[in-house]
VOTORMI-92195 format. One record per residue: residue in one letter; x, y, z of N, C-alpha, C in turn. Coordinates in steps of 0.2 Angstrom, whole numbers, padded with zeros to 4 digits, always signed. Layout:
<pts>
AXYZXYZXYZ ...
</pts>
This chain:
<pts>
X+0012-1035-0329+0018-1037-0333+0024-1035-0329 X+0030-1041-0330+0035-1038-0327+0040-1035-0328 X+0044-1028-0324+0048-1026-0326+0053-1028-0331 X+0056-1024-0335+0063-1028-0340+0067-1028-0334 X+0072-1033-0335+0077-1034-0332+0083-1030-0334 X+0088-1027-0330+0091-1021-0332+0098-1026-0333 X+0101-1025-0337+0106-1027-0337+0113-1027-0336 X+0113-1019-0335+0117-1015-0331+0118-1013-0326 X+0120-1012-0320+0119-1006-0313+0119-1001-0316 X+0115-0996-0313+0115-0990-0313+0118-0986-0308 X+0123-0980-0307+0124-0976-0304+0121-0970-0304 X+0116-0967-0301+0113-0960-0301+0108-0963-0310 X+0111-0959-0315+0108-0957-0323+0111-0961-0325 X+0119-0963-0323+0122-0968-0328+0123-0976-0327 X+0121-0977-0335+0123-0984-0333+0129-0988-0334 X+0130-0994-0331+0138-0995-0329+0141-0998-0332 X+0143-1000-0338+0147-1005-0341+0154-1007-0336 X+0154-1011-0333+0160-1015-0328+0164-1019-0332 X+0171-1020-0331+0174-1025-0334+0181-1025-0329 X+0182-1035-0326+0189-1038-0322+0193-1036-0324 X+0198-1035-0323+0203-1037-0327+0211-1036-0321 X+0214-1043-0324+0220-1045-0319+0226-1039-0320 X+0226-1037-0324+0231-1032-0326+0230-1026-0331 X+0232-1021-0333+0230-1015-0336+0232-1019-0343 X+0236-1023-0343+0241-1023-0350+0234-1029-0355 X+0229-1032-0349+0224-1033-0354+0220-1032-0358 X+0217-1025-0357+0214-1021-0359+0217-1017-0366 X+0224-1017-0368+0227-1017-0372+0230-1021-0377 X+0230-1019-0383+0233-1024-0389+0241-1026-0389 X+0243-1030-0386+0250-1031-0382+0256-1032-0388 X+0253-1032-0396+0258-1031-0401+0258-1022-0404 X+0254-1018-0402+0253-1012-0403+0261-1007-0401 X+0267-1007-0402+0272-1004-0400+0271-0994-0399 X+0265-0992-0402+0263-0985-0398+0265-0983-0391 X+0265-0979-0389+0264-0975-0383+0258-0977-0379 X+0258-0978-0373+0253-0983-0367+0246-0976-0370 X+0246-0971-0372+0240-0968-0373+0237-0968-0378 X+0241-0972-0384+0240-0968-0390+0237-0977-0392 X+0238-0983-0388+0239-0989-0389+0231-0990-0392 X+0233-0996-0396+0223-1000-0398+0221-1003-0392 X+0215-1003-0392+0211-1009-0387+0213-1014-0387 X+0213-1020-0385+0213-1027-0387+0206-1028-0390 X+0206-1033-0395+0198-1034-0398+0193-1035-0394 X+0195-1042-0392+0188-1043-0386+0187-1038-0380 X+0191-1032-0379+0189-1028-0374+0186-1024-0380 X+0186-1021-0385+0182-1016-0389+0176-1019-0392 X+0177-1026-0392+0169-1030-0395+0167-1028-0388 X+0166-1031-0381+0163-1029-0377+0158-1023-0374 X+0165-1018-0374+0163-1011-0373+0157-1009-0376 X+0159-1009-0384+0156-1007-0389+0147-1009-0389 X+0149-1017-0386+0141-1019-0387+0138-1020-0383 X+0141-1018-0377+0136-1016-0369+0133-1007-0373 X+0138-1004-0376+0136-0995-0375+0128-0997-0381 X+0130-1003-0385+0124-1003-0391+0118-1004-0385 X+0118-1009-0380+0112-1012-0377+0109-1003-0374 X+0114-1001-0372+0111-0996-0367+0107-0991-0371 X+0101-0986-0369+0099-0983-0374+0104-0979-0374 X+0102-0975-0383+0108-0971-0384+0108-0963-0383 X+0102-0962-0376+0101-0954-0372+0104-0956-0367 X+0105-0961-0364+0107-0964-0358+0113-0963-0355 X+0115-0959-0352+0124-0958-0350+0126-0967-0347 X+0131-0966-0349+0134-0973-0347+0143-0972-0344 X+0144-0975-0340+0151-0974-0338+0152-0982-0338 X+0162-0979-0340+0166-0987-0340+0170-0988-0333 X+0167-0993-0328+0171-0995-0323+0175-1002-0324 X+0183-1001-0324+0190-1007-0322+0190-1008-0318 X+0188-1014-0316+0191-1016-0309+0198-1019-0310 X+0202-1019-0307+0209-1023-0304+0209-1025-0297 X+0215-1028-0296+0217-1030-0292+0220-1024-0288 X+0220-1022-0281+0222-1017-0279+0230-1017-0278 X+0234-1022-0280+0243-1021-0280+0243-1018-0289 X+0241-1018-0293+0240-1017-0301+0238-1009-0301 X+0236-1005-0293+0234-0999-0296+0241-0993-0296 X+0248-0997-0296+0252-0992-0297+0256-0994-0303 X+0253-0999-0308+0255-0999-0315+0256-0994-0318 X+0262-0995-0323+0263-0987-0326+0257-0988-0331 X+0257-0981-0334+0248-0981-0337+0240-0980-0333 X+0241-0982-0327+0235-0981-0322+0232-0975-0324 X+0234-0970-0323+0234-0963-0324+0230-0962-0329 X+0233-0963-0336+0232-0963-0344+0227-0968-0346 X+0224-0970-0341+0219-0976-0345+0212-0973-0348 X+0212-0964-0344+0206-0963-0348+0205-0959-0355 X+0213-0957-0352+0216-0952-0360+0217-0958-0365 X+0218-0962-0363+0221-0968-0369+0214-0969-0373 X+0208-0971-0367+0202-0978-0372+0198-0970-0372 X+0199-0964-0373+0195-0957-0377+0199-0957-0382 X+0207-0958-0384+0209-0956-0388+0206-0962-0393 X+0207-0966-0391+0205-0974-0395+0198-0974-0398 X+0192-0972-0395+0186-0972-0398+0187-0966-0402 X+0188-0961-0399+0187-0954-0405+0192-0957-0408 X+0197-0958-0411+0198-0963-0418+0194-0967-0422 X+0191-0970-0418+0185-0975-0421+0181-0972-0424 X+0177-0966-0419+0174-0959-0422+0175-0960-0429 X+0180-0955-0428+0185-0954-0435+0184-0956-0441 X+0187-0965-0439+0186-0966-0446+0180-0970-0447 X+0174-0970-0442+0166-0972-0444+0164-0967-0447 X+0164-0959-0446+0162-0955-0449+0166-0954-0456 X+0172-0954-0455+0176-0955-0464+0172-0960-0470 X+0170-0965-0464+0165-0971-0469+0159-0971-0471 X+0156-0967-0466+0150-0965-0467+0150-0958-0473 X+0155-0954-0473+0154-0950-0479+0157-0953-0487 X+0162-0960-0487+0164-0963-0491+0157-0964-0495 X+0152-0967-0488+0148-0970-0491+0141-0965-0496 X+0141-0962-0493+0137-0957-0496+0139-0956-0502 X+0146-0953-0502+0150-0951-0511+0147-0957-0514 X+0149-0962-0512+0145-0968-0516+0140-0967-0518 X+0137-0968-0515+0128-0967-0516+0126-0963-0520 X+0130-0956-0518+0128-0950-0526+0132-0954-0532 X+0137-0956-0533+0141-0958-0538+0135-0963-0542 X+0133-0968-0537+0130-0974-0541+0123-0972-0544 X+0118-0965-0537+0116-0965-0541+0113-0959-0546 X+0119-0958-0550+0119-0953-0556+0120-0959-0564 X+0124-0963-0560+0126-0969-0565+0120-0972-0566 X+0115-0975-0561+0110-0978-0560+0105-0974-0564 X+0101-0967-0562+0098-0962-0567+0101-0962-0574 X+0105-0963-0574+0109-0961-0582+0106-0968-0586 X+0107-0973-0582+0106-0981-0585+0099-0982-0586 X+0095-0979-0581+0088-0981-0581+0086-0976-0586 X+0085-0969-0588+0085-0964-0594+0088-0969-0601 X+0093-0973-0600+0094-0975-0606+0090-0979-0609 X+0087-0984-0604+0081-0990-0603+0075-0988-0604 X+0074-0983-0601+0066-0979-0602+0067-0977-0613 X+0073-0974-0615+0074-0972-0622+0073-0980-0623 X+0077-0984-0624+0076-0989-0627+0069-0992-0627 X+0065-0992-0621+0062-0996-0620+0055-0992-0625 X+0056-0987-0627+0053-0982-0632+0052-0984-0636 X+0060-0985-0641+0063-0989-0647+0059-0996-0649 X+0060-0997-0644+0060-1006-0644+0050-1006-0647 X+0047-1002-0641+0038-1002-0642+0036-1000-0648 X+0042-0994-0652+0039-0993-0660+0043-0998-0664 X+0048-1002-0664+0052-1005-0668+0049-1011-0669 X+0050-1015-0662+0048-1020-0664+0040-1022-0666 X+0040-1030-0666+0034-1033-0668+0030-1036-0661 X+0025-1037-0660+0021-1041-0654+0024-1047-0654 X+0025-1052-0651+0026-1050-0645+0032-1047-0641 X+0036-1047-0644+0043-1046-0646+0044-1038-0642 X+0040-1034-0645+0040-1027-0643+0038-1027-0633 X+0033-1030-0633+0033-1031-0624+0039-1034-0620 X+0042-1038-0622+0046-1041-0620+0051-1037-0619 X+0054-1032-0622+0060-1031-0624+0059-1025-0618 X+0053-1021-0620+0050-1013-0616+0052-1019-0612 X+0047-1023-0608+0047-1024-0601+0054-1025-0598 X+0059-1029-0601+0065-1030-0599+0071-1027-0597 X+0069-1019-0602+0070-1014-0603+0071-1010-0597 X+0064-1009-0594+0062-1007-0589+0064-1011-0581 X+0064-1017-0582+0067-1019-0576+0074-1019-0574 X+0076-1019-0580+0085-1018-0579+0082-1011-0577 X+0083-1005-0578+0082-0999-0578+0083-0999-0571 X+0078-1001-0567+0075-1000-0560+0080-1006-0558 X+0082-1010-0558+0086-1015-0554+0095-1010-0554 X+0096-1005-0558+0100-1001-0556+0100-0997-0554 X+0093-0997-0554+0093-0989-0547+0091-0991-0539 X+0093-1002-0539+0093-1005-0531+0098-1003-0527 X+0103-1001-0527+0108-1001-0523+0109-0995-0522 X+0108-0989-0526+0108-0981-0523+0101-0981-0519 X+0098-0984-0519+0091-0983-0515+0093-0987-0509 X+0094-0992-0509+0097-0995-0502+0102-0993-0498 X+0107-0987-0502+0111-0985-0498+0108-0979-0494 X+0104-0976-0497+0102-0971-0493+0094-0971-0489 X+0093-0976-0491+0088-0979-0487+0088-0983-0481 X+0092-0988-0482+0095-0991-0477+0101-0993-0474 X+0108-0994-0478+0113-0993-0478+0116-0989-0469 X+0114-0982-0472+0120-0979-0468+0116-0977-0460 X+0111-0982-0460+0108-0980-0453+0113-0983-0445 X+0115-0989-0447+0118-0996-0443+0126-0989-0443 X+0129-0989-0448+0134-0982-0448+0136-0978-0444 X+0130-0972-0445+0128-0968-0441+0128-0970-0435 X+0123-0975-0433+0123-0976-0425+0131-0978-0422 X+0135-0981-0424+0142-0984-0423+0147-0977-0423 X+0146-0971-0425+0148-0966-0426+0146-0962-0419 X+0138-0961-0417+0137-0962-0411+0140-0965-0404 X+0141-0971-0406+0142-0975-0401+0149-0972-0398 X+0153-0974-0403+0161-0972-0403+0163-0963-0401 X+0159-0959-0401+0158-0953-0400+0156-0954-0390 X+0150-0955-0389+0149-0958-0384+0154-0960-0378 X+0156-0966-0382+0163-0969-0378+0169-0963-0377 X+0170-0957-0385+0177-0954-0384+0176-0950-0376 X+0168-0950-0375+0167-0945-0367+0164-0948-0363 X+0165-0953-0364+0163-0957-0356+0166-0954-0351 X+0162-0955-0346+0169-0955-0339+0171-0964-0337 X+0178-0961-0334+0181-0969-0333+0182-0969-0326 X+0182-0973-0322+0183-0976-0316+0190-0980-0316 X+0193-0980-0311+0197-0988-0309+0195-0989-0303 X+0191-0994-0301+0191-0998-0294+0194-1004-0292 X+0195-1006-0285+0198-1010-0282+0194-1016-0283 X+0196-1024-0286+0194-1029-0285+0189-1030-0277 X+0192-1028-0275+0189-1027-0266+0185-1021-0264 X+0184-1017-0267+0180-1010-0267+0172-1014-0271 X+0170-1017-0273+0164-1017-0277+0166-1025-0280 X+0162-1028-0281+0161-1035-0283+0163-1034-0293 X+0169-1037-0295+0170-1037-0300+0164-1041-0304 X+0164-1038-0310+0160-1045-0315+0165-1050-0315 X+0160-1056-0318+0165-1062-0318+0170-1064-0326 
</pts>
């Protein structure tokens, strides 16, 4: 069987996420009026990043290498470009983990509400088995009972499935706040395309 094909270079342990770029100022959101460290990514460079570090395994150290043009590396910000994309992901951090606890509050909320609703269905569905008449009395229990439990679908999914994709994006973003960063020369190392 054949090797997988790597899809990154590796340096030593890490692996490389590379990205060209004609100037520093693309790598940034150029309507973002912050200070050059404090600035957002541009989108397509944080979709990128973000979905090269998902391919890479997530024990895998990974480093981000810029290439430029070797006249571009006395841009103001050169300096700041790794203070800037740490400060940028651990924000991201930040409020992935804010969401991911939002989500959880939920979860408990919905299901105390979800328990309370299905105890009321189970009581009913009591009511219904000595009150009513055949066929009448199954029908009522039975429908009783599935509402009960289709209440308690979405507390169950949240914490079953939900907040895994989360979690992992909380990683990710933590990840990135401590990568190391490179700038290399256009002419030092073969740019991606």
């Amino acid at each position: 069987m054949p090797a997988p094909v790597q899809r990154y270079r590796r340096e030593g342990d890490a692996h490389i996420i590379e990205i060209g770029l004609k100037s520093l100022t693309q790598l940034f959101n150029s309507l973002d009026p912050s200070p050059f460290h404090e600035k957002d990514l541009d989108a397509d460079a944080e979709d990128y990043i973000v979905g090269a570090a998902r391919e890479i395994s997530p024990h895998a150290p990974l480093k981000l290498v810029f290439f430029l043009p070797p006249d571009h590396f006395e841009q103001p910000g050169t300096a700041d470009i790794e203070r800037s994309i740490h400060n940028y992901f651990e924000y991201r951090r930040e409020m992935a983990a804010r969401d991911l606890r939002y989500m959880f509050r939920l979860g408990r909320t919905s299901s105390m509400v979800g328990i309370a609703f299905l105890a009321t269905c189970v009581m009913l569905r009591q009511l219904a088995l000595a009150v009513l008449a055949p066929p009448l009395d199954h029908i009522a229990a039975e429908g009783l009972l599935i509402a009960g439990w289709v209440a308690m679908w979405r507390p169950i999914q949240t914490f079953l499935y939900d907040w895994w994709p989360l979690r992992a994006t909380v990683r990710i973003y933590a990840k990135l706040a401590t990568a190391p960063i490179e700038i290399r020369s256009t002419g030092a190392d073969a740019a991606p395309g």
